[in-house]
C-alpha positions as CSV (number, residue, x, y, z in Angstrom):
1,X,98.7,97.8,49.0
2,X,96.7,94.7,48.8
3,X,98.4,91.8,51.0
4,X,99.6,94.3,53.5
5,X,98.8,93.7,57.3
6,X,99.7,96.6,59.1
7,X,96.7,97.6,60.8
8,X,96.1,98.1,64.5
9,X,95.8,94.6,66.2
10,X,96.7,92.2,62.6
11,X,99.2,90.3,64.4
12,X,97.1,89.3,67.1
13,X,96.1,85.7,66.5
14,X,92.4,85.1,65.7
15,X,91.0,82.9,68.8
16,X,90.1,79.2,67.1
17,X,86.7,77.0,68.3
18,X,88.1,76.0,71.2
19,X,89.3,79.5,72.5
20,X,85.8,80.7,72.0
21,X,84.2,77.5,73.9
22,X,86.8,78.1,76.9
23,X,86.2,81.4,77.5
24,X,82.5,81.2,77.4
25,X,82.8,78.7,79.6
26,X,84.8,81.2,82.4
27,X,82.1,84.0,81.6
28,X,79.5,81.5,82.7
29,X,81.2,79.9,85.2
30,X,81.5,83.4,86.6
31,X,78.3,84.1,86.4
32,X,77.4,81.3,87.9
33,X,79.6,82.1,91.1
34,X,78.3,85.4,91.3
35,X,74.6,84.7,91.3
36,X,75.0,82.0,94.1
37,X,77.0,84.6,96.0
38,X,74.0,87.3,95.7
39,X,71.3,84.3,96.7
40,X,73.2,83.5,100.0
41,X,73.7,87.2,100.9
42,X,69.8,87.6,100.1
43,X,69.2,84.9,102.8
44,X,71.3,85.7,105.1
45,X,70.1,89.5,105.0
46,X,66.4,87.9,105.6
47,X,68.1,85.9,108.6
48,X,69.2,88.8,110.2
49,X,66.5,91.4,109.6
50,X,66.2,94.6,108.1
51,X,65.8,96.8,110.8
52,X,69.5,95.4,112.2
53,X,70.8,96.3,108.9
54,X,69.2,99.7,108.7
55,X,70.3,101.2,111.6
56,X,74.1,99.9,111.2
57,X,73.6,102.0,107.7
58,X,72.1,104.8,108.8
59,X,75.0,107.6,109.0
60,X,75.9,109.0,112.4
61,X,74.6,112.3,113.3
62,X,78.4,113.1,114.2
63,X,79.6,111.6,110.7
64,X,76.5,114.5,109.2
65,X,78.5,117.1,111.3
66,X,81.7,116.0,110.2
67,X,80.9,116.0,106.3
68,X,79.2,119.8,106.8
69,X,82.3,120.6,108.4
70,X,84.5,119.6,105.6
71,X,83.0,121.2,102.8
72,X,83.5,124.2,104.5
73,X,87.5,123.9,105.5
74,X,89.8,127.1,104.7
75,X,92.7,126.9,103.0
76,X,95.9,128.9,103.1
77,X,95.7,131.1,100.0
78,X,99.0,130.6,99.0
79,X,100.0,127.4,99.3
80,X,97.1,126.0,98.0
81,X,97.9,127.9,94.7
82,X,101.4,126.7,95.2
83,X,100.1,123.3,94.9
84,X,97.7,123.5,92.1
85,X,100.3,125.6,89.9
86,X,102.8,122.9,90.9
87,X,100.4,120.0,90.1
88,X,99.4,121.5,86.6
89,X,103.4,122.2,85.4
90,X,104.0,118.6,86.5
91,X,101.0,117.6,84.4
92,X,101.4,119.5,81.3
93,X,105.5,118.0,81.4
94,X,103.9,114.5,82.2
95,X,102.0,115.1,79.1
96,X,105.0,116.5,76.7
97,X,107.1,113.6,77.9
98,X,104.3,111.1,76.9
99,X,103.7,112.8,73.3
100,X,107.5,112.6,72.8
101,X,109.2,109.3,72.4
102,X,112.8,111.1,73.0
103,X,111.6,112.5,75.9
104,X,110.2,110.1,77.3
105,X,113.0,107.5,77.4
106,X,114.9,111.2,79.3
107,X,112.2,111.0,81.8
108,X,112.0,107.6,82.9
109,X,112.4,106.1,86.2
110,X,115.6,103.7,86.4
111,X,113.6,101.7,89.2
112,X,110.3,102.9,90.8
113,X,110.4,103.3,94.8
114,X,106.6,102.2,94.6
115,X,106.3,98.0,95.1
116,X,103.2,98.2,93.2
117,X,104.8,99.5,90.1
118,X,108.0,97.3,90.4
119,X,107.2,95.0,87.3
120,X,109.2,95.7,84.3
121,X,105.1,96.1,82.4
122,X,104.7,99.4,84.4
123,X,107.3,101.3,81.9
124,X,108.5,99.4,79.3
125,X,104.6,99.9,77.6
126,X,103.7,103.5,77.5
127,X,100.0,103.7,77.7
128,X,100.5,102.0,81.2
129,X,104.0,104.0,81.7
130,X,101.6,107.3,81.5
131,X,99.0,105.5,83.6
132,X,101.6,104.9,86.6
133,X,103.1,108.1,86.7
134,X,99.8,109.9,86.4
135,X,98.5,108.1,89.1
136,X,101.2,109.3,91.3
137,X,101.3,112.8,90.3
138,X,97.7,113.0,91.1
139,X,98.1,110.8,94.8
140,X,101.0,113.5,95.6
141,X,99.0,116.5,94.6
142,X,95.7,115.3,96.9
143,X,97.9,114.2,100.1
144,X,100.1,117.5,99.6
145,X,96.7,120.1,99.5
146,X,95.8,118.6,102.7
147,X,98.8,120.5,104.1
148,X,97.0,123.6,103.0
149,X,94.4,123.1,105.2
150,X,93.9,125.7,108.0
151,X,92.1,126.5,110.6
152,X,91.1,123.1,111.8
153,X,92.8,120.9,114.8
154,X,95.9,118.9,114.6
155,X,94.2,115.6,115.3
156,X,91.2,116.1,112.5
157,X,93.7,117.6,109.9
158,X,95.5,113.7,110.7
159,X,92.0,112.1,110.2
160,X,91.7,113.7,106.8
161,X,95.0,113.0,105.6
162,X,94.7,109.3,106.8
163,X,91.3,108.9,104.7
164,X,92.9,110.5,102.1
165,X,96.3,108.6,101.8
166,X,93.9,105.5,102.2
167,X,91.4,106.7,99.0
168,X,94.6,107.3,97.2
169,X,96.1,103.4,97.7
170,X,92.6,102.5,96.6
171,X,92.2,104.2,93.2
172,X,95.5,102.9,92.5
173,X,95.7,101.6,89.0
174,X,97.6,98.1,89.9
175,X,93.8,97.5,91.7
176,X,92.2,97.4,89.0
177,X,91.9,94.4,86.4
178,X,92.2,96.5,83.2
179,X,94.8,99.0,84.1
180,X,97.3,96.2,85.1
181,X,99.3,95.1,82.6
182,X,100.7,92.3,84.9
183,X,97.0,91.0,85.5
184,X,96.1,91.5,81.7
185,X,99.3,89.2,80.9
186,X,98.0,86.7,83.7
187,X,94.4,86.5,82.4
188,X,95.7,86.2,78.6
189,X,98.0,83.3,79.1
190,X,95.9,81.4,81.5
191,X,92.8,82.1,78.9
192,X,90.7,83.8,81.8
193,X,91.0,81.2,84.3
194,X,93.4,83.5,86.7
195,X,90.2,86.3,86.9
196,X,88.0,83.2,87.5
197,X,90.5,82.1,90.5
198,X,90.2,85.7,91.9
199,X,86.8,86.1,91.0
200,X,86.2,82.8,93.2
201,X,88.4,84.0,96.2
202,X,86.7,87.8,96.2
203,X,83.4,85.9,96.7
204,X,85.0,83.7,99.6
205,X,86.3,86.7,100.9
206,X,82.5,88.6,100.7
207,X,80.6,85.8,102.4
208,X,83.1,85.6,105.5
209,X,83.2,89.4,105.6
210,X,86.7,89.0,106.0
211,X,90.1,89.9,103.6
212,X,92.2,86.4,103.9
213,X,95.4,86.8,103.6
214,X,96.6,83.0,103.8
215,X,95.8,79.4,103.7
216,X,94.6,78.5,106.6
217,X,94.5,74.9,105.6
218,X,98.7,74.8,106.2
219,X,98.0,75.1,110.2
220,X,97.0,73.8,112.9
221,X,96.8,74.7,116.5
222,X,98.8,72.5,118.7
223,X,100.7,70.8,115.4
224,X,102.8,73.1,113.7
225,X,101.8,76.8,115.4
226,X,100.7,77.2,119.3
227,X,102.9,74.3,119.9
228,X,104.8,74.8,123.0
229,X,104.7,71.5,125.3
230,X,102.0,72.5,128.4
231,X,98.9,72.0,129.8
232,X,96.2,74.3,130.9
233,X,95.5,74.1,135.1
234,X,93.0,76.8,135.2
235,X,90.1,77.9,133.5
236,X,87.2,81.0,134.5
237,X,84.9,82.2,132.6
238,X,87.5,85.0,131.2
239,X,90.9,83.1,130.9
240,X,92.3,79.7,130.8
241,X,95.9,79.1,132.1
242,X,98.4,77.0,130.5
243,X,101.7,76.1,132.4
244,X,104.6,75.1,130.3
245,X,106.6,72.6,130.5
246,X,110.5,73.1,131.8
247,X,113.1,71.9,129.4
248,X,115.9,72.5,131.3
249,X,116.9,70.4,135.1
250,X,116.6,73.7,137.1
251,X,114.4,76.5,136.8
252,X,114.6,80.2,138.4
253,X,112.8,80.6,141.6
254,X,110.3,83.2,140.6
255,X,107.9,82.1,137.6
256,X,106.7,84.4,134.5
257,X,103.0,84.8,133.2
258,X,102.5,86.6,130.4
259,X,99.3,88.2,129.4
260,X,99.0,89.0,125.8
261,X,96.7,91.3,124.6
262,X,92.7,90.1,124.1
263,X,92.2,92.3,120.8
264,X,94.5,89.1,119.2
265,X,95.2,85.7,120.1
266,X,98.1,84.5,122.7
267,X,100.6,82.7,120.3
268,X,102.1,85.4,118.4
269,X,104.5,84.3,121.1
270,X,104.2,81.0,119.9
271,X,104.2,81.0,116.4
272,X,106.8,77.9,115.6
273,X,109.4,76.5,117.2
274,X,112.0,79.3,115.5
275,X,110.3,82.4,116.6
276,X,108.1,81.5,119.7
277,X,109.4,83.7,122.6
278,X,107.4,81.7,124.7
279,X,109.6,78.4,123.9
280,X,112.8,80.1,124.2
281,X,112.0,81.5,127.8
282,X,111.1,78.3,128.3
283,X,114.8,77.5,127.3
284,X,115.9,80.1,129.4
285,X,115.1,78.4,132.6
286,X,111.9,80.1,133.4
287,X,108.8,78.3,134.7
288,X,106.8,80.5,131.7
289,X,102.7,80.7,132.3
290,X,100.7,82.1,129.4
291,X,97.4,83.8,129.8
292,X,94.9,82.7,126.8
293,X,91.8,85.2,127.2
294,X,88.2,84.2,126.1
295,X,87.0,85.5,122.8
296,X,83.7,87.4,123.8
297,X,79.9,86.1,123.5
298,X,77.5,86.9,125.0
299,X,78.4,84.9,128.7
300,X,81.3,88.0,129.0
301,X,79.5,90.8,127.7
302,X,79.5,92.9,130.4
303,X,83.2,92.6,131.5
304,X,84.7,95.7,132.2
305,X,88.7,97.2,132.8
306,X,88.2,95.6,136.5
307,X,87.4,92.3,135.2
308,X,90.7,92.0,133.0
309,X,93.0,93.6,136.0
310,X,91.2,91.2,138.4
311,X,92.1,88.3,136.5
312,X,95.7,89.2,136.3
313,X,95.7,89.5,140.1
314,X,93.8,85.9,140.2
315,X,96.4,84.3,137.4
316,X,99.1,85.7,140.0
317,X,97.4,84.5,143.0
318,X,97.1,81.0,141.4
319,X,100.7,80.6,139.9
320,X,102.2,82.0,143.7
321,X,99.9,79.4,145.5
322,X,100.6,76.4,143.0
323,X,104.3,77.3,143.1
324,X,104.5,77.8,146.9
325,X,106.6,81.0,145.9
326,X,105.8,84.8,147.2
327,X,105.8,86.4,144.0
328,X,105.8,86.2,140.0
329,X,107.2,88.5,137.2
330,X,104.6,89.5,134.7
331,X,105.1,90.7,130.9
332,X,102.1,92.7,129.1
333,X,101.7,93.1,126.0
334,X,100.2,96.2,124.3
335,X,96.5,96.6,126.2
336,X,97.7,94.0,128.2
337,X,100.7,96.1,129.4
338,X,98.0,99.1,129.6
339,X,95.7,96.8,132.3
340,X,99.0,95.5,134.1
341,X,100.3,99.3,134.5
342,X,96.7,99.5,136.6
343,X,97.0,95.9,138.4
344,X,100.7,97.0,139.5
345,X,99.1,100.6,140.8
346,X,95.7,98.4,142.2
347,X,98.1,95.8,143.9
348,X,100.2,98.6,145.5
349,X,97.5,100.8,146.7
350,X,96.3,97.4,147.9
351,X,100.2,96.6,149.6
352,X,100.2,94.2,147.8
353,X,102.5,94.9,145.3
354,X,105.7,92.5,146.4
355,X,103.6,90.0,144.7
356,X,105.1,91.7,141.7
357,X,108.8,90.7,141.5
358,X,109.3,92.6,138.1
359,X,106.8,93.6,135.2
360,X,107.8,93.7,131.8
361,X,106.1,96.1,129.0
362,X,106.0,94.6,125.0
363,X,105.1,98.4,123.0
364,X,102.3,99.3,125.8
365,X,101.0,102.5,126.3
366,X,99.7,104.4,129.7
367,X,99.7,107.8,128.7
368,X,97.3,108.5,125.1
369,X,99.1,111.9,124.4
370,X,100.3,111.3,121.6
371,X,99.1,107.5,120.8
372,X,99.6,107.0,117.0
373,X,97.3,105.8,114.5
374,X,95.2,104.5,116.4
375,X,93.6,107.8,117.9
376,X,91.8,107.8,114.3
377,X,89.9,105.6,114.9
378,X,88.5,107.1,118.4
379,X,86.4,109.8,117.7
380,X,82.7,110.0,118.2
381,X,81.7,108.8,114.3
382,X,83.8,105.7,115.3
383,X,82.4,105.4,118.8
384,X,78.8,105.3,117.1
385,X,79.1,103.2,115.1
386,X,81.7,100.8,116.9
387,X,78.2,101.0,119.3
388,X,76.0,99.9,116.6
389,X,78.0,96.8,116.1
390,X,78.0,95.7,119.2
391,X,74.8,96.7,120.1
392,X,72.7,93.5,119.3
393,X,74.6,90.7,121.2
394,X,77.3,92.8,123.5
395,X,80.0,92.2,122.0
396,X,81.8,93.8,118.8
397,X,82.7,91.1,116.1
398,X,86.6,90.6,116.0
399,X,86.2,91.3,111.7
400,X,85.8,94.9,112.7
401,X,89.0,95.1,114.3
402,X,90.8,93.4,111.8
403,X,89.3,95.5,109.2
404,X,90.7,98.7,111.4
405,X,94.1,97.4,112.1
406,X,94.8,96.3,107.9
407,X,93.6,99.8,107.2
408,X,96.2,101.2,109.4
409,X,98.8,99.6,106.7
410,X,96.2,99.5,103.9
411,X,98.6,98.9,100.8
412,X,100.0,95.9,102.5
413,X,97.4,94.3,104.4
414,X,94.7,95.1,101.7
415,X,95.6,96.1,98.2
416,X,98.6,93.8,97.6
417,X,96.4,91.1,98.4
418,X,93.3,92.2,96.1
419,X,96.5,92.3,93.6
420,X,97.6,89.2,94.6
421,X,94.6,87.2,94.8
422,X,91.5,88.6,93.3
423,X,93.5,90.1,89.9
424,X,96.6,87.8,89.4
425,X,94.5,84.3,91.0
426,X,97.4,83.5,92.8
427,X,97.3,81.0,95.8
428,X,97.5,82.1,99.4
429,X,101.1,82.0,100.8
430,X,101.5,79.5,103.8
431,X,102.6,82.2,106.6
432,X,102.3,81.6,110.5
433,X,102.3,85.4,111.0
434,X,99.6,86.2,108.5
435,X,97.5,83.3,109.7
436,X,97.5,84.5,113.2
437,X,97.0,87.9,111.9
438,X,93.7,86.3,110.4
439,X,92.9,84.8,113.6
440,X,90.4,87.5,114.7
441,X,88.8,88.0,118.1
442,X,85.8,89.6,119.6
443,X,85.5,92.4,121.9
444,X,83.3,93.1,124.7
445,X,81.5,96.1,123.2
446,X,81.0,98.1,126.4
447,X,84.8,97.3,127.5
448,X,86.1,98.8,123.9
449,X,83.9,101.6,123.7
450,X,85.3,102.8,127.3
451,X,88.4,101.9,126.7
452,X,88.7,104.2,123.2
453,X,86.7,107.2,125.3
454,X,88.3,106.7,128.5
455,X,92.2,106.4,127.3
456,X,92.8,107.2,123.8
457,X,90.0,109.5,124.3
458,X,90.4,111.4,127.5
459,X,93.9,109.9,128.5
460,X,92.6,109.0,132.3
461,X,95.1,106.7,133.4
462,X,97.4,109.3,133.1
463,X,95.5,111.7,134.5
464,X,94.6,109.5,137.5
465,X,91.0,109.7,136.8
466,X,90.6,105.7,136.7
467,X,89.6,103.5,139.5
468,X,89.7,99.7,139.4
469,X,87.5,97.9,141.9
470,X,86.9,101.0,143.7
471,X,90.1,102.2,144.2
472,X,92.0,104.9,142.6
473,X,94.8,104.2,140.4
474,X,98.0,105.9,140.8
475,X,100.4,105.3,139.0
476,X,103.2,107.4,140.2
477,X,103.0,105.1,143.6
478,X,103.9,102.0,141.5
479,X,108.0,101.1,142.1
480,X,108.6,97.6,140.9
481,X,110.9,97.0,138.6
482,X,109.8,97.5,134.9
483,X,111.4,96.5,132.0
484,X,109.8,98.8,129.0
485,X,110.6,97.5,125.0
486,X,109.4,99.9,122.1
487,X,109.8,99.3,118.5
488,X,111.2,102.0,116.6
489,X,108.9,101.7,113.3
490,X,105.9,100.8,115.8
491,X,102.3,102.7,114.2
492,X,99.9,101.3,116.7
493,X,102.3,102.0,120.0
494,X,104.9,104.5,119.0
495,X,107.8,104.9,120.7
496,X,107.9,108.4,121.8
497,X,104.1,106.9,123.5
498,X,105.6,104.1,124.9
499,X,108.4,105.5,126.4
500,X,106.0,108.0,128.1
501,X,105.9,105.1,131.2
502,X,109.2,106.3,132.4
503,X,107.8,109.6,133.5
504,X,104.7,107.6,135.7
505,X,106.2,105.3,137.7
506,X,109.1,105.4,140.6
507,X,110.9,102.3,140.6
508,X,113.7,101.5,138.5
509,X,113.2,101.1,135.2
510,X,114.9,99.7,131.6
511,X,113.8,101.2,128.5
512,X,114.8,99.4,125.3
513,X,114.0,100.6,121.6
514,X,114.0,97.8,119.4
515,X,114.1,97.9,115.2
516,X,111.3,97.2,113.2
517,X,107.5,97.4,114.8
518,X,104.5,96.2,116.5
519,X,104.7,92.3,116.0
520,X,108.3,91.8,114.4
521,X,110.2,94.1,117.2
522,X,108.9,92.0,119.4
523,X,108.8,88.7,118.0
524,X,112.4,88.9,116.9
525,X,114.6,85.6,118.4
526,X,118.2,85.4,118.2
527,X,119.4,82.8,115.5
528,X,117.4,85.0,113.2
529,X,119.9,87.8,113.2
530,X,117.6,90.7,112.4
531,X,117.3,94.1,113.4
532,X,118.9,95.8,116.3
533,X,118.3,97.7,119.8
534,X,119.1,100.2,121.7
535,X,119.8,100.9,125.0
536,X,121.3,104.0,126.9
537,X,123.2,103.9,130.0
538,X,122.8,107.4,131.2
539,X,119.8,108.8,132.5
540,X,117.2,110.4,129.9
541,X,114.2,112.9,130.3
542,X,113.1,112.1,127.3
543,X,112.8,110.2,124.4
544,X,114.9,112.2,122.3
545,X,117.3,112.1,124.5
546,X,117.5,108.8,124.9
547,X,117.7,108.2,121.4
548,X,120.8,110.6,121.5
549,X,122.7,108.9,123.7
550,X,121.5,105.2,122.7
551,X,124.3,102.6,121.8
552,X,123.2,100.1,119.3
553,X,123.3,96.7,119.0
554,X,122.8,94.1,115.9
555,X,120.3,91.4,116.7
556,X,117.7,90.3,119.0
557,X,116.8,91.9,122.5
558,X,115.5,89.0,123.9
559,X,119.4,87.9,125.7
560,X,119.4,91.7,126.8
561,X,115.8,91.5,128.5
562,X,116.9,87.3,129.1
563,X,119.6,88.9,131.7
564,X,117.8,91.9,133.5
565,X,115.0,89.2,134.1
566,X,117.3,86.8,135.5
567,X,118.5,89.5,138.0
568,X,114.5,89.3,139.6
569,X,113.9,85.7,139.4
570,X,115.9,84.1,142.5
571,X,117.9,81.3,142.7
572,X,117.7,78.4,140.3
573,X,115.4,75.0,141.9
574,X,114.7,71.6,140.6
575,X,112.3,72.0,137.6
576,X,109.8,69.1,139.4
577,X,106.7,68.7,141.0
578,X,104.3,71.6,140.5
579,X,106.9,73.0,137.9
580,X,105.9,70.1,136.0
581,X,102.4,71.1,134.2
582,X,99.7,68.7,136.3
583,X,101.8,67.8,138.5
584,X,101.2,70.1,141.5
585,X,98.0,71.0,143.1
586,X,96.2,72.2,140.1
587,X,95.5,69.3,137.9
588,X,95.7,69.7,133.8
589,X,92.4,70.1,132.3
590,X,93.7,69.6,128.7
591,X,96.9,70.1,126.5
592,X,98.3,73.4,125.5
593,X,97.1,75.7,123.5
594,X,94.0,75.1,125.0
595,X,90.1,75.5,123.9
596,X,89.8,78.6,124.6
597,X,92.2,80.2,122.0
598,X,90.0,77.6,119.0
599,X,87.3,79.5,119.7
600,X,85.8,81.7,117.2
């Protein structure tokens, strides 16, 4: 009938003049952004020169072998027609549920497990409804056929399920501008200018080569992160040294320096003044030194595993002399613990190793067995072209590294961001974690590319096929006293891995599993009041048995590890003189956090 507006789309508002002139003015603006993004990548491509570029794109001859050997994989018979009968009966329901009001509303999920499909959007409209739960049908189908793979080796079937789970999170359809109704919401009532946003922080993103994940304009080293009282009294041309400063009248005898690892900057231990582990050791009564390791150029190219266990020895040496004391404790952290497990076996083969009084391990690794995600990343295709990389100026640019270590936890360090703040515009958060996590640093090339063959590779430090300044490292001589943390949900240094130093060295020894992982099981103080630890009295040969027989306790571990430390540090002196940063021998060069840990 005449008059009647029931049509497809006749209550939608007809855009006026100014609608029209607003969002002609975001398509050009966009245009405009994107062209001056393709001219400065033009010029900087003619900077660096084409043959560079070339070989870094050229595939590797192992990455030819690999692809030849995929299309020809074997599968079980009968569980890959498990799958694909189970896949198409889920489908053809899907489909019956989404043709059928009734049975649809039946079907429907009360609250989706998946984050990325937690908006209300997701099922209350059923186009996108169908979308979601297509998606996911189709993700479990392609990670479950992987199973069905046979006839290959444990460690390649893990490197085709990883690439897999990770091509999955990336054809999400929350990625995607115009199969997300929360984006399509955001870009309607903010008449575009949300897609420009993201549009404009994409490009950002592109020309630093580099997913940000914060505003970095919120910190500042020495202010309100890295902000410890100290100075630095040391400086070569690996490390600097920073001494801080005692907050307490009397200190323990025996000193701590801590050497974090060099893949990452020093003050995830010092992140603020709630969470810096560093301040409340401080706090503790401990004269605390902290290691802050150079990020690579081309003056430290050439450093190799030696270099790094040297300069623990020389940051010892220093802190024993300045102190006038026979010995320090020392905590490692991840590689760090790796290269102190060698200095404690080089130092003892040495007899030297009383100038040890205690080492503690943060989720470090001696023995590659069974080393976690990481081991992906260490076959030859990576090796090549980690290689390529580095190979201009010697040293591999810490962007790589970040890339690998977000791809390790792709949907949260990559997608919920290109959600976040490419689709939805939204403005960085202000978070000290994910601004340190964005802090990257470079590698000497030759160091990482040994260090991946070598270890993860060829596990030779637990083999006892390394040698450090000549000498052969044994680690099974090694008997100070070690005090070894894990974190229970840890990818990068798994638990079971980490607990694998119990069975190479002699002395006595404290194994704690912490909750959470890699960076929050550690960085976990006390007035927080999260997670938990366990410990176990009795003695354990192995992992699962300690885990068994663990007692749990709510809260930090830091008191737990607080007390065994105590036990090696000696009696308590008067925190002045040379406990006072500047005050001893060494004089202060500048104020803590240094130079060293601002440079890019």
């Amino acid at each position: 009938m005449a008059g009647e507006t029931n049509a497809p789309g006749a209550d939608i508002p007809m855009p006026g003049l100014q609608d029209m002139q607003h969002w002609t003015w975001v398509l050009g603006r966009a245009q405009q952004l994107m062209l001056a993004h393709m001219a400065e990548q033009m010029k900087k491509a003619g900077e660096e020169g084409e043959d560079r570029w070339s070989r870094i794109a050229e595939p590797p001859e192992q990455f030819v072998e690999l692809s030849a050997n995929l299309a020809g994989m074997a599968f079980d018979p009968a569980r890959f027609a498990q799958a694909q009968a189970d896949f198409w009966t889920k489908s053809i329901d899907l489909w019956a549920r989404f043709l059928d009001p009734e049975k649809r509303e039946e079907g429907a999920d009360e609250a989706p497990a998946d984050r990325r499909f937690a908006a209300p959007q997701w099922q209350a409209n059923p186009v996108f409804d169908m979308l979601r739960q297509a998606y996911q049908l189709l993700a479990e189908h392609m990670l479950s056929t992987v199973d069905t793979i046979e006839g290959i080796e444990p460690r390649q079937k893990e490197q085709i399920r990883f690439a897999t789970r990770n091509m999955v999170d990336a054809m999400a359809p929350s990625n995607f501008a115009l199969t997300n109704p929360e984006a399509l919401e955001r870009a309607i009532e903010t008449k575009g200018e949300s897609l420009l946003k993201g549009l404009e922080n994409m490009l950002a993103d592109l020309a630093k080569g580099q997913l940000t994940h914060v505003d970095a304009s919120n910190f500042e080293l020495g202010l309100n992160i890295a902000a410890t009282p100290g100075k630095v009294i040391r400086q070569t041309p690996l490390y600097q040294l920073i001494q801080y400063a005692p907050t307490t009248k009397q200190v323990f005898e025996t000193p701590l320096v801590i050497f974090p690892p060099w893949i990452n900057r020093f003050y995830i231990l010092d992140l603020n003044e709630k969470k810096s582990f560093v301040r409340w050791a401080v706090a503790q009564g401990f004269t605390v030194f902290m290691v802050s390791w150079k990020s690579a150029d081309e003056s430290i190219a050439d450093v190799t595993q030696d270099d790094y266990c040297l300069a623990q020895i020389d940051a010892i040496d220093t802190i024993c002399e300045l102190l006038d004391v026979p010995s320090a404790s020392a905590i490692g952290y991840c590689v760090a613990g790796t290269t102190l497990a060698m200095t404690l076996a080089l130092l003892t083969a040495r007899g030297e190793a009383d100038k040890v009084a205690s080492a503690t391990f943060f989720t470090a690794q001696v023995d590659f067995t069974e080393p976690g995600d990481l081991q992906l990343f260490t076959d030859g295709v990576q090796l090549k072209l980690a290689e390529q990389l580095g190979e201009d100026k010697g040293y591999l640019d810490g962007r790589y590294m970040a890339a690998t270590f977000n791809l390790l936890r792709g949907r949260d360090l990559i997608w919920n961001y290109v959600v976040n703040n490419y689709l939805l515009g939204e403005d960085y958060p202000a978070f000290d974690l994910l601004y340190w996590n964005g802090d990257t640093t470079n590698l000497p090339a030759a160091w990482h590319r040994t260090y991946l063959r070598d270890l993860y590779g060829d596990n030779k430090l637990a083999t006892g096929d390394v040698t450090i300044d000549g000498v052969a490292i044994d680690l099974s001589k090694v008997e100070t006293p070690v005090y070894i943390q894990a974190g229970r949900e840890d990818h990068i240094a798994p638990a079971p891995s980490v607990w694998k130093i119990t069975d190479h060295f002699s002395g006595p020894l404290r194994f704690v599993l912490a909750g959470s992982g890699h960076i929050a099981g550690v960085v976990n103080p006390p007035d927080a009041g999260k997670y938990q630890y366990w410990t176990n009295a009795k003695p354990a040969e192995s992992f699962e048995e300690f885990v068994a027989g663990a007692k749990e306790t709510p809260g930090s571990w830091w008191p737990d590890w607080c007390e065994w430390l105590a036990g090696h540090s000696g009696k308590k002196v008067p925190a002045t003189g040379a406990r006072k940063p500047g005050k001893g021998a060494l004089e202060a060069l500048e104020d803590a956090p240094g130079s060293y840990v601002k440079t890019a």
